[in-house]
C-alpha positions in Angstrom: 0.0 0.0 0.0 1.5 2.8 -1.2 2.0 6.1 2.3 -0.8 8.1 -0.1 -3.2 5.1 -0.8 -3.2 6.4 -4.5 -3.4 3.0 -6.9 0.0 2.6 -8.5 -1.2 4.3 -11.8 -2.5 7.6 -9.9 -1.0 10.7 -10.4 -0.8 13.2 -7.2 -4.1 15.8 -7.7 -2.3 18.3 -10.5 -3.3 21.6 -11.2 -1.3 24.2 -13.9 -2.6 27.7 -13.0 -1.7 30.7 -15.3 -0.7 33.8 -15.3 -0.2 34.2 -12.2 2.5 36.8 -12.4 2.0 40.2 -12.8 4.8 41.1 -14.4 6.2 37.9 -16.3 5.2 37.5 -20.3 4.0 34.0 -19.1 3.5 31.8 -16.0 2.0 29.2 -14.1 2.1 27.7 -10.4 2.1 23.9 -10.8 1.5 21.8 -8.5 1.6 17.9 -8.1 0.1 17.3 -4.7 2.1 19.3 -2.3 4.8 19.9 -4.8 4.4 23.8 -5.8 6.6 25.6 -8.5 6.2 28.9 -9.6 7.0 28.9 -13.2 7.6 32.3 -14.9 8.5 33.2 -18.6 10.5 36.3 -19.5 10.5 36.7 -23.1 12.4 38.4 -26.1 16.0 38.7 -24.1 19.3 38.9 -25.9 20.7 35.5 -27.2 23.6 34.7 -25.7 26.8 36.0 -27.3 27.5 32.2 -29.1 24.1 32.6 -30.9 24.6 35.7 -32.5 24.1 36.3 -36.2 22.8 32.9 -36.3 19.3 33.8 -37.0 18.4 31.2 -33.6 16.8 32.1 -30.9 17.4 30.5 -27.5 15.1 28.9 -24.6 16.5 28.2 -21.5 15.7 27.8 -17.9 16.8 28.2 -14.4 15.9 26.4 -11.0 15.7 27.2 -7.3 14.6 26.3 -4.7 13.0 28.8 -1.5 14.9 28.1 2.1 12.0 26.7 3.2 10.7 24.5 0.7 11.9 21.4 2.1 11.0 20.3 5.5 14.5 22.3 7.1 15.9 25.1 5.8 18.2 25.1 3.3 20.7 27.4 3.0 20.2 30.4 -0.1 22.7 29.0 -2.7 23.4 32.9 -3.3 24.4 32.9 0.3 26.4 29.9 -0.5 28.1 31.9 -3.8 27.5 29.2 -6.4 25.1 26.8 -6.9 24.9 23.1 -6.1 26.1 20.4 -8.5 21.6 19.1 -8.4 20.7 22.8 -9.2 22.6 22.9 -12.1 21.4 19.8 -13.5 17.8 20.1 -12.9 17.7 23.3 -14.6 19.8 22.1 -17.7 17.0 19.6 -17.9 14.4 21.7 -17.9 16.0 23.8 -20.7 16.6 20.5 -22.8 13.3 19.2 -22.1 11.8 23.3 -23.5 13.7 23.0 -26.8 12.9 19.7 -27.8 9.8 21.3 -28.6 10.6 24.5 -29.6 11.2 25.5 -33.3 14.5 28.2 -32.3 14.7 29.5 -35.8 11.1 30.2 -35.5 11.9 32.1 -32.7 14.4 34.3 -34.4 17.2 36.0 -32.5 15.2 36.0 -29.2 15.7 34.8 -26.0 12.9 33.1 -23.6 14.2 32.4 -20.2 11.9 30.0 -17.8 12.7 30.7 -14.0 11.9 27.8 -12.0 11.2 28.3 -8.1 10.6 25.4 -5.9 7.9 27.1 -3.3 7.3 23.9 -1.4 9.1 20.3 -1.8 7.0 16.8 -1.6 9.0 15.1 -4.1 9.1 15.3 -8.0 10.5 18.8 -8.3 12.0 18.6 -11.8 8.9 17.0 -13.5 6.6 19.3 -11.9 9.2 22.2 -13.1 8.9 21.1 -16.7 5.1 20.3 -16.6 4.8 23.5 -15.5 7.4 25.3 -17.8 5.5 24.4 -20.5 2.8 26.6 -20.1 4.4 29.7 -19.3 6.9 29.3 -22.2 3.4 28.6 -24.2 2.1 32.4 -22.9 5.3 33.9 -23.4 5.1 33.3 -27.1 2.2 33.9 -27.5 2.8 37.6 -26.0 5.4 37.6 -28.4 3.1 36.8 -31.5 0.4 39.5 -30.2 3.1 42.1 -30.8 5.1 40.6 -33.7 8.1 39.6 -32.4 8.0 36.4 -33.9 6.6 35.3 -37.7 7.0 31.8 -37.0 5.2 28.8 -35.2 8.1 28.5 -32.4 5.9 25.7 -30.3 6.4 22.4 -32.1 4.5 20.1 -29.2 3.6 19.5 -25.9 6.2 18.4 -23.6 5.8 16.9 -19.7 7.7 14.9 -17.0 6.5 12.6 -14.4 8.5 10.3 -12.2 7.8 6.5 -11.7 9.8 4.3 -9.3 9.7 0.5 -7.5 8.0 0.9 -4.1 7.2 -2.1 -1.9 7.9 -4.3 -4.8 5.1 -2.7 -7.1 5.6 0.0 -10.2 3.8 2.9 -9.1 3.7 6.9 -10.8 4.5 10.2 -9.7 6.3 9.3 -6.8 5.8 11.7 -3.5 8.5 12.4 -0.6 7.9 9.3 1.5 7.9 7.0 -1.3 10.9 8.3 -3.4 13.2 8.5 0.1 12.3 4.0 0.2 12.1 3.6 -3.5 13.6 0.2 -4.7 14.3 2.1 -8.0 13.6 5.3 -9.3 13.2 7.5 -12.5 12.2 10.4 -13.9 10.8 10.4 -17.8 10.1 14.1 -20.1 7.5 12.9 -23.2 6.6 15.1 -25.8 2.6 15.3 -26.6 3.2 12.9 -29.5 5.1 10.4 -27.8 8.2 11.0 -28.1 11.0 10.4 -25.7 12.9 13.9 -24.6 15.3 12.0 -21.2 14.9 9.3 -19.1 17.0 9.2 -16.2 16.9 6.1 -13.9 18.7 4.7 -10.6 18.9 1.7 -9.1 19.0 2.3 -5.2 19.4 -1.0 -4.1 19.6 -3.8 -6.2 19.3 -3.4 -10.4 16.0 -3.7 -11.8 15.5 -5.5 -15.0 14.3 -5.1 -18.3 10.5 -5.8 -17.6 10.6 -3.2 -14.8 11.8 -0.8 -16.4 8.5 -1.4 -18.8 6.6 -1.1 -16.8 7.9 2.1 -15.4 8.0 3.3 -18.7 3.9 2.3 -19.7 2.9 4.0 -16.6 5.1 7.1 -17.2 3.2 7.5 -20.5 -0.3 7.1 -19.1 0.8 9.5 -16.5 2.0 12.1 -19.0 -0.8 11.6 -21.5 -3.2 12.9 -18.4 -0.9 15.9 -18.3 -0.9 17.1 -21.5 -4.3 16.5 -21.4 -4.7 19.3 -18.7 -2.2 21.5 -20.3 -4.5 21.3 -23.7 -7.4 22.3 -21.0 -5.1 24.9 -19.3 -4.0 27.2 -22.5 -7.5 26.4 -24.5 
């Protein structure tokens, strides 16, 4: 029995709420249960210097998380005067996961960047983050076509992340706090709309876990992220 007593294919209760920045060109506060992520888009910023007279434009993200988001307090990385080694790679991911669906031609020499803030922690930051993401990068470009910044179709698909893991034995989706700290086995998987497969990242925590595990991980991470595109669709209609 899973610490929730959700059935192993049941995502946490998800809600995407937009625009709920005054300020940023797009945003939305996700949340996946007691997961919540403030997710806000600033659009039409330089490219960075590499991209310059390339006729690209550039989407990428960054990732924090607030002191108290976690269950102690965690020291401001600022505070700390670089970031952590997790920090850095969540946020790379979330940029990755962004411009696998993002025509950056399309986007001409323009810059979107997609901040990231962890308001409160229950597990499955980093697919919440990108479910998230997604919609305020959607707003933000579409502020961007009300005013002509863009001539293109920059959006090529839907993209989301859920995380699926071995717990008690059993495949179960969108893993919370309690359950990812015991997980047998644990990953994280970013799907486009159409299917296709943007990262999978997997660990074994105690012993390996075999081919048909991983299946099965991978069948529920699908139905999972079909729901959430699903509620994306029904968030930017």
């Amino acid at each position: 029995m899973r610490p929730s007593k959700r059935a192993p294919d049941a995502l946490r209760p998800v809600t995407l709420e937009r625009a709920v920045s005054r300020h940023a060109e797009g945003s939305c506060l996700v949340r996946f249960g007691e997961t919540h992520v403030l997710c806000t888009a600033t659009a039409g910023e330089p490219v960075p210097p590499w991209l310059k007279g390339s006729g690209r434009g550039w989407v990428t993200a960054e990732y924090g998380m607030l002191p108290r988001a976690p269950n102690d307090r965690m020291r401001r990385e600022a505070a700390a005067g670089k970031q952590s080694g997790r920090t850095q790679e969540i946020q790379r991911l979330i940029g990755r996961s962004l411009r696998a669906v993002a025509d950056l031609p399309a986007l001409g020499e323009k810059q979107i960047i997609i901040d990231c803030d962890v308001l409160q922690a229950d597990g499955g930051t980093r697919t919440a983050s990108i479910t998230g993401a997604w919609v305020a990068l959607h707003d933000a470009i579409t502020w961007m076509e009300a005013r002509s910044m863009i001539k293109g179709k920059v959006l090529r698909d839907h993209v989301a992340a859920v995380s699926c893991g071995l717990y008690g034995g059993e495949a179960v989706l969108d893993l919370d706090y309690a359950e990812d700290s015991e997980a047998d086995a644990d990953a994280n998987f970013v799907i486009t709309g159409s299917g296709g497969i943007v990262e999978v990242q997997g660990t074994a925590e105690t012993e390996p876990f075999s081919q048909e595990q991983f299946d099965q991980l991978m069948l529920l991470a699908r139905t999972g992220i079909a729901q959430l595109v699903e509620l994306q669709k029904l968030t930017v209609a």
